[in-house]
Phi, psi and omega in degrees: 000305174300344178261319173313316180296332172284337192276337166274320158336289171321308212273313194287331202286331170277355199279299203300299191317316181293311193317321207281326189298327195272327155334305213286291192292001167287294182305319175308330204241017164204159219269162172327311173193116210292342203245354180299152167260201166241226203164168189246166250177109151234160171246107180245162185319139161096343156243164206307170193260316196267014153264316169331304161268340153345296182294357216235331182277334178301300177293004179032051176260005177210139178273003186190091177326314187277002144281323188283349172299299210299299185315309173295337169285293214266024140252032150043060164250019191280329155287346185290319203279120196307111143328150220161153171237131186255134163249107200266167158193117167012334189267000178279165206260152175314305212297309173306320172280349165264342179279323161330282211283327165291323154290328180087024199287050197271198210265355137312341181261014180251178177196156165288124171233156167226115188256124217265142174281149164104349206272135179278192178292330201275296188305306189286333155309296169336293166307335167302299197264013158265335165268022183043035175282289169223180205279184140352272167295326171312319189280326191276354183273001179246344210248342124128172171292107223290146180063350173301105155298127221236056179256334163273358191313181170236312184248122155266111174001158187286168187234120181234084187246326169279037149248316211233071203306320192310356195239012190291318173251058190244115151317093275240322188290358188208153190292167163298355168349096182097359174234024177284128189276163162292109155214199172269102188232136149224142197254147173255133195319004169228060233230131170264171165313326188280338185287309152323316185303278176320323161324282197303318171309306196308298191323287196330281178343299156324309194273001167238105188281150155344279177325312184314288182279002141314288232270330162326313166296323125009271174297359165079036153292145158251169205299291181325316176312316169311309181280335176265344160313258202339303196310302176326291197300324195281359170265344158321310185192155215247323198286159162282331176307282186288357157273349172270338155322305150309290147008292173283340156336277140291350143319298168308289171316319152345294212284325190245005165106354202280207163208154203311305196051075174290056183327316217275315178304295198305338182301306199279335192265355189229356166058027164201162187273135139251183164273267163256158161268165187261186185292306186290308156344303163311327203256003198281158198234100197218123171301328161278014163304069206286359181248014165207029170221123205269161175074207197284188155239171247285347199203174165286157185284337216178167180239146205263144170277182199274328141329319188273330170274348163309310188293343179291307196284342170234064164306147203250106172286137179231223139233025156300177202181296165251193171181189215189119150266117196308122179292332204247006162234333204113320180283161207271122172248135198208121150247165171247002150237174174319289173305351188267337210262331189265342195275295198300299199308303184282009187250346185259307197265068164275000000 
């Protein structure tokens, strides 16, 4: 009897052991909180691994000092780790934030970058190896190429879709076109590309709310349909009133067989801004081409800022049909029949 108990006593116990072992490398390897933002963090001389984490649990960038004691014990880096004002956050991982702190990754060690809404895949490759993050090419094998289809390729762009539900019905055959989000970021200066990239996504992930996507679905949309709307309008038009206007515009042709006659699409295929395009211009032979390929194209033009895609998921009805951007203000001239469109086009597009 007494040995049947030790051997079940032995048995929970070992059971409790594994539970706590696989606790312990779960929590080290997932961050605190994936939607938290983030905050600055000092470490100042002279303190201890167990006031660090303490403060760190406080401040709810870790859910448990005493994995962040035990990790820093047991790879025996806790003297290595910097004084310092850090800028951390809830979505990093213990394992990440001690590596920080070993590195010394303070906020002297960041720089700012900035990604313009409306910029393709082509402008941010540039800005890369003009901040000297990665070359050209380095950017296009993870973030993949504008308008290429990778379905026969033999090496394709990274797949960061099991991280990142905004990419689950994003065609696996195209590059990230359209989900680098616009914002400001800042990064540290010895920062890769993939570390930026991923950066730019989490934002994206945040900024398309619970609602965004209910009512995309709602409408029986997927999220890639949204982003490629969206991508249309902001190289279209600037103001918010007239991109859901357009929005509804182009929704409205969709709905009725018409077809987009996009400028902004031949813009992305001929790689420059006109005033106007020309007969020939119309005629180039391209799946993005809205003026001879009906509906949406095959991927986004560019990556939209968070306006344009609002106008994507909430359009605005009107009784337009067409529109027009003025070359010498900007401004959106919008008709509702043809012959009124071709009257503006000769009073504006000279």
């Amino acid at each position: 009897m007494l040995r049947k108990f030790l051997k079940y006593t032995l048995f929970v116990l070992l059971i409790v052991f594994i539970a706590v072992i696989v606790s312990y490398y779960e929590n080290i390897n997932t961050p605190a909180d994936k939607k938290g933002a983030g905050s600055l963090f000092v470490v100042a001389p002279g303190d201890s691994v167990k006031k660090i984490g303490l403060n760190l649990q406080i401040k709810g960038l870790i859910k448990s000092k005493n994995q962040f004691e035990y990790y820093v014990w047991q790879i025996k880096k806790g003297a290595l780790m910097q004084a310092g004002t850090y800028q951390l956050s809830p979505r990093m991982t213990i394992k990440e934030i001690v590596a920080a702190f070993v590195a010394g990754k303070t906020m002297n060690q960041e720089k700012e970058i900035t990604i313009i809404p409306g910029w393709t895949l082509r402008d941010i490759a540039k800005y890369f190896t003009d901040a000297g993050i990665a070359s050209s090419a380095d950017f296009y094998k993870l973030a993949g190429e504008p308008m290429k289809d990778y379905t026969k390729a033999k090496i394709a762009p990274a797949d960061y879709s099991a991280d990142f539900s905004i990419l689950s019905d994003k065609p696996k055959n195209y590059g990230l076109e359209g989900y680098l989000f616009p914002d400001t970021y800042r990064i540290y200066k010895d920062a890769t590309a993939e570390e930026v990239i991923k950066k730019m996504l989490a934002n994206f992930e945040d900024k398309l709310t619970p609602v965004m996507r209910a009512d995309i679905k709602k409408q029986g949309k997927t999220v890639y349909q949204i982003i490629t709307m969206a991508s249309m309008i902001e190289k279209e038009v600037n103001k918010n009133e007239d991109m859901k206007i357009v929005s509804g515009i182009f929704w409205g042709r969709i709905k009725t067989g018409q077809g987009l006659e996009s400028c902004a699409t031949l813009a992305y295929i001929l790689g420059k801004n006109k005033p106007v395009y020309s007969l020939e211009d119309t005629l180039v032979d391209s799946p993005y081409n809205t003026y001879q390929h009906q509906s949406l194209p095959p991927g986004p033009i560019c990556n939209p800022s968070l306006a344009a895609i609002e106008a994507a998921i909430y359009p605005t009805k009107t009784n337009y049909n067409y529109f027009l951007s003025r070359p010498d203000t900007g401004e959106t001239v919008f008709s509702k029949t043809l012959e009124e469109h071709n009257l503006n086009k000769a009073k504006y597009l000279k």
